[in-house]
C-alpha positions as CSV (number, residue, x, y, z in Angstrom):
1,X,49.6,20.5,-70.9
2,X,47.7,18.3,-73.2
3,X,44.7,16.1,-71.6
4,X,45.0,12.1,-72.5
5,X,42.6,10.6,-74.8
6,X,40.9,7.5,-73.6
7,X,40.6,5.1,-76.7
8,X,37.6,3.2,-77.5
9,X,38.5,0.2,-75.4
10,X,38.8,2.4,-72.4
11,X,35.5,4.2,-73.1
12,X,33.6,1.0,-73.8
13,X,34.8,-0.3,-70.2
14,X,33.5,2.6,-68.5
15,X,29.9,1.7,-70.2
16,X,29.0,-1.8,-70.6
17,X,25.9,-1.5,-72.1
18,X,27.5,0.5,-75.0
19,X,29.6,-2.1,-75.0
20,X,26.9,-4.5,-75.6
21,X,25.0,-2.4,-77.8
22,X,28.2,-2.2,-80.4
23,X,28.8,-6.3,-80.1
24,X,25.3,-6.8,-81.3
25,X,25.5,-4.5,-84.0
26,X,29.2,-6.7,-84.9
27,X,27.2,-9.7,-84.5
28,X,24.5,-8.7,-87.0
29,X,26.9,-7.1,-89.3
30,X,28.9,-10.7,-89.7
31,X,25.0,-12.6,-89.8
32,X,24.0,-15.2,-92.3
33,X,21.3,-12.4,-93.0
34,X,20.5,-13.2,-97.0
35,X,19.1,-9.5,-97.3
36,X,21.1,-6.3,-97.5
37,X,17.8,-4.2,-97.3
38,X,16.9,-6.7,-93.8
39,X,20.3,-6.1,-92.2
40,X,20.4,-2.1,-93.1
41,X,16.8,-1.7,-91.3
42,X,18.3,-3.7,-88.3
43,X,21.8,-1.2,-88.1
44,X,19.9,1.3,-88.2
45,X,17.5,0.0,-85.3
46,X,20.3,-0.9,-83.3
47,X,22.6,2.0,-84.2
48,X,19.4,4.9,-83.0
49,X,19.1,2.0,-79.8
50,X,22.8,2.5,-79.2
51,X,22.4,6.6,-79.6
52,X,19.4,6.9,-76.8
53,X,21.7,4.3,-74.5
54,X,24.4,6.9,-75.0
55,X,22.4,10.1,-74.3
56,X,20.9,8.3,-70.6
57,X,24.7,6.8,-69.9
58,X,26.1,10.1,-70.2
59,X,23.6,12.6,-69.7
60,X,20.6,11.5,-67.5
61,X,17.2,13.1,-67.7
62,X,15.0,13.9,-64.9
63,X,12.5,11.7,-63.5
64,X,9.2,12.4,-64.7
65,X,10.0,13.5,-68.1
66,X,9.8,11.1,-71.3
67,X,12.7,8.8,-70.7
68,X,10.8,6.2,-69.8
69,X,9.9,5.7,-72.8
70,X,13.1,6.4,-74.3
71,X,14.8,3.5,-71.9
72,X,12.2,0.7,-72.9
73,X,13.1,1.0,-76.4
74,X,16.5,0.9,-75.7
75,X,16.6,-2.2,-73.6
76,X,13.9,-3.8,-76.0
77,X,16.4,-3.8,-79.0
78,X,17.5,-6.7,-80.4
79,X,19.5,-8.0,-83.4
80,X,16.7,-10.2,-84.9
């Protein structure tokens, strides 16, 4: 029997913060940024941030290992 496939939508509800994480990067794509090299450094900012968010959402780490750092950088990003 063949498992169902949540879509995006459905994935994106179970994790807000990805949620969030993908908006911004919408947001900035769509910006009145005037240069292409400004907006590539700030995807690729946000698109790592959005990477680290999904590695603690779905696989958390330990206490007392290095994702403390890991989780300040994440919640630090911004789109500007």
């Amino acid at each position: 029997m063949p498992t169902k496939t949540n879509t995006l939508e459905e994935h994106l509800v179970s994790h807000p913060e990805l949620k969030q994480h993908l908006l911004k990067l919408f947001e900035l794509a769509e910006s009145d940024i005037d240069s292409a090299d400004r907006i590539e450094e700030l995807m690729v900012e946000g698109i790592k941030a959005f990477g680290r968010q999904a590695i603690q959402d779905w696989a958390p780490i330990p206490h007392g290992n290095s994702a403390g750092a890991a989780g300040a950088a994440v919640s630090g990003w911004r789109s500007g």
